[in-house]
OpenMM code with the backbone's topology and positions (N, CA, C; nanometers):
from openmm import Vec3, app, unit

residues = "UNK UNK UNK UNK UNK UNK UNK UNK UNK UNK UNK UNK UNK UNK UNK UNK UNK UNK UNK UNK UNK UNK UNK UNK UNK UNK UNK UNK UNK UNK UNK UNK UNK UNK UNK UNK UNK UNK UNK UNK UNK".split()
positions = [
    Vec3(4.7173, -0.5772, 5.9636),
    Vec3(4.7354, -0.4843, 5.8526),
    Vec3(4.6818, -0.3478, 5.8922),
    Vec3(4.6997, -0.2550, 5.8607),
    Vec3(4.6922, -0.1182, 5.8632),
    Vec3(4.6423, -0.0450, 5.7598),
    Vec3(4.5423, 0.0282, 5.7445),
    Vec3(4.4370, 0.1030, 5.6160),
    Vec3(4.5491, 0.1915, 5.5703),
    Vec3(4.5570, 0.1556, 5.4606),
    Vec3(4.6500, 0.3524, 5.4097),
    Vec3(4.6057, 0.4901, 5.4629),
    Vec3(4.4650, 0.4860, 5.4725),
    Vec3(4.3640, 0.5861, 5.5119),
    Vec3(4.2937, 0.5549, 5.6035),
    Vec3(4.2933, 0.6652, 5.6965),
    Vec3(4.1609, 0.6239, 5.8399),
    Vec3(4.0376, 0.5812, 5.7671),
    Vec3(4.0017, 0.4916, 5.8576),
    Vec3(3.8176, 0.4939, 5.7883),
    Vec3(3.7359, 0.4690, 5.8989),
    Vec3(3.5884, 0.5880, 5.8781),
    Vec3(3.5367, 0.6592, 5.9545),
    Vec3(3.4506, 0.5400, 6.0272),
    Vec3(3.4350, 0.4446, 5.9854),
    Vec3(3.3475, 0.3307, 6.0031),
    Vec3(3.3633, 0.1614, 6.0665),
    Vec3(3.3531, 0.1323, 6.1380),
    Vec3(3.3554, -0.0221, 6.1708),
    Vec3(3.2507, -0.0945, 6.1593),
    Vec3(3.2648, -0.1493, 6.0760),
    Vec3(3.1057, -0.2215, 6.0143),
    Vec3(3.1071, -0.3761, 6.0907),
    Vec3(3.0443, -0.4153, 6.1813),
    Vec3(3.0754, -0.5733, 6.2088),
    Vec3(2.9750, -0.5689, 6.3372),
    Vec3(2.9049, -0.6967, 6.2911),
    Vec3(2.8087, -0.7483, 6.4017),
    Vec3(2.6493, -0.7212, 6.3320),
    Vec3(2.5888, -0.8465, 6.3752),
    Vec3(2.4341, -0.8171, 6.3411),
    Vec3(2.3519, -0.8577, 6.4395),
    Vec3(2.2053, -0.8796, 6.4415),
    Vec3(2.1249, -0.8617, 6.5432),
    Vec3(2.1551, -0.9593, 6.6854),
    Vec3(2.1972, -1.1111, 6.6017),
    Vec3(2.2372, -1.1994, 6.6914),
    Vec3(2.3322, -1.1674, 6.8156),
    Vec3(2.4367, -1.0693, 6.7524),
    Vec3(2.6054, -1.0311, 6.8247),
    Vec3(2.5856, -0.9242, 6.8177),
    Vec3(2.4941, -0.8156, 6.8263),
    Vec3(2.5134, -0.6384, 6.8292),
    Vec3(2.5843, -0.6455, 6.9763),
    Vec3(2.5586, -0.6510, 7.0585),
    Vec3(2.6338, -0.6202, 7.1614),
    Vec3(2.7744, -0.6688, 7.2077),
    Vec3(2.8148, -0.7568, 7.1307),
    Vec3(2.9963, -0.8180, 7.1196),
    Vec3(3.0130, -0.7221, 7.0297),
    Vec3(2.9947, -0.6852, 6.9021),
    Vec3(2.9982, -0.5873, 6.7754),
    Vec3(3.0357, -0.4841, 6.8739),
    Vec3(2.9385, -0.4018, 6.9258),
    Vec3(2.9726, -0.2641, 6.9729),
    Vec3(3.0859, -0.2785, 7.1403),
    Vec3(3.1175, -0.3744, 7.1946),
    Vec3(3.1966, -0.4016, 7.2790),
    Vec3(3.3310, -0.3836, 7.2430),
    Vec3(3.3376, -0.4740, 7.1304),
    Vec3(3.4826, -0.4523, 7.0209),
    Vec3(3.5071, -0.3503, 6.9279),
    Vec3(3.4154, -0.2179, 6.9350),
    Vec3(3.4671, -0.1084, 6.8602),
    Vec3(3.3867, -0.0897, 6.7668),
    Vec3(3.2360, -0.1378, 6.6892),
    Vec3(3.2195, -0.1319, 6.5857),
    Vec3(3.1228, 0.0069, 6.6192),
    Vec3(3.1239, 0.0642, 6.4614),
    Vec3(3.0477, 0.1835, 6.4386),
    Vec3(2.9278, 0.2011, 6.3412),
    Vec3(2.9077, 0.0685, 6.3248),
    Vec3(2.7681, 0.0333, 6.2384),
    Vec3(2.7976, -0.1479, 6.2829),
    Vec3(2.6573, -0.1726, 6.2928),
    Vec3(2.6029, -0.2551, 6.3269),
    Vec3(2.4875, -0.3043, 6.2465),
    Vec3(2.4394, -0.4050, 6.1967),
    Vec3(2.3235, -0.4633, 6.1175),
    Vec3(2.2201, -0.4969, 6.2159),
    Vec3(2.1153, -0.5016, 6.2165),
    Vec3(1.9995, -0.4912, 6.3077),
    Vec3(1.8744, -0.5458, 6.2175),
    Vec3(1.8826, -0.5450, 6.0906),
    Vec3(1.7315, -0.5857, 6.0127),
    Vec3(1.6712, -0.7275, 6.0826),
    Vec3(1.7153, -0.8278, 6.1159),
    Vec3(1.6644, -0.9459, 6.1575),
    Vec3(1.6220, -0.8906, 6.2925),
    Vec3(1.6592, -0.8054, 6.3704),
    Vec3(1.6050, -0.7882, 6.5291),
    Vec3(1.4401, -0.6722, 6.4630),
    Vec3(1.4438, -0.6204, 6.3567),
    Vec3(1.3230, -0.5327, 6.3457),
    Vec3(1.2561, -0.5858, 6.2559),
    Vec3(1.2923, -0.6634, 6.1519),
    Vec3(1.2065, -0.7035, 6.0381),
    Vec3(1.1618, -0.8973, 6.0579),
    Vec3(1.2590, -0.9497, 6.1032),
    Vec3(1.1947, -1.0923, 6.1551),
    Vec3(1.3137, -1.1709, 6.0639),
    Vec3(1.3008, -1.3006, 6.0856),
    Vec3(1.3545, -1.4178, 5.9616),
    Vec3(1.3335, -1.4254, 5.8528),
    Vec3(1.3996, -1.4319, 5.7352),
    Vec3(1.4137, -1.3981, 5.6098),
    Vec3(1.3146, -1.5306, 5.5709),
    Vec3(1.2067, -1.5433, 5.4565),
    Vec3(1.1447, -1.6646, 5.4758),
    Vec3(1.2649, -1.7589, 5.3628),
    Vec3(1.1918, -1.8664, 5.4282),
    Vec3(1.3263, -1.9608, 5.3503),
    Vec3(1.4010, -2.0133, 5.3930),
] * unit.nanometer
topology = app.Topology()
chain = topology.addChain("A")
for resn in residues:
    res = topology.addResidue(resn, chain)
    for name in ("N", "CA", "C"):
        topology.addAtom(name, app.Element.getBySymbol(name[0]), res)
């Protein structure tokens, strides 16, 4: 599928996969588990 509108952003991948994430194009990345630790629970 194709956006009607460019969008400025590729949001995909978190601390586990940041580096497949930014391999495949992404332009935000999630990172809280690599700086803040395991969520308790």
């Amino acid at each position: 599928a194709t956006a009607a509108s460019p969008l400025p952003h590729l949001s995909m991948g978190m601390s586990s996969d940041f580096a497949v994430a930014i391999a495949e194009g992404a332009t935000l990345v999630r990172i809280g588990t690599a700086i803040f630790g395991e969520r308790p629970g």
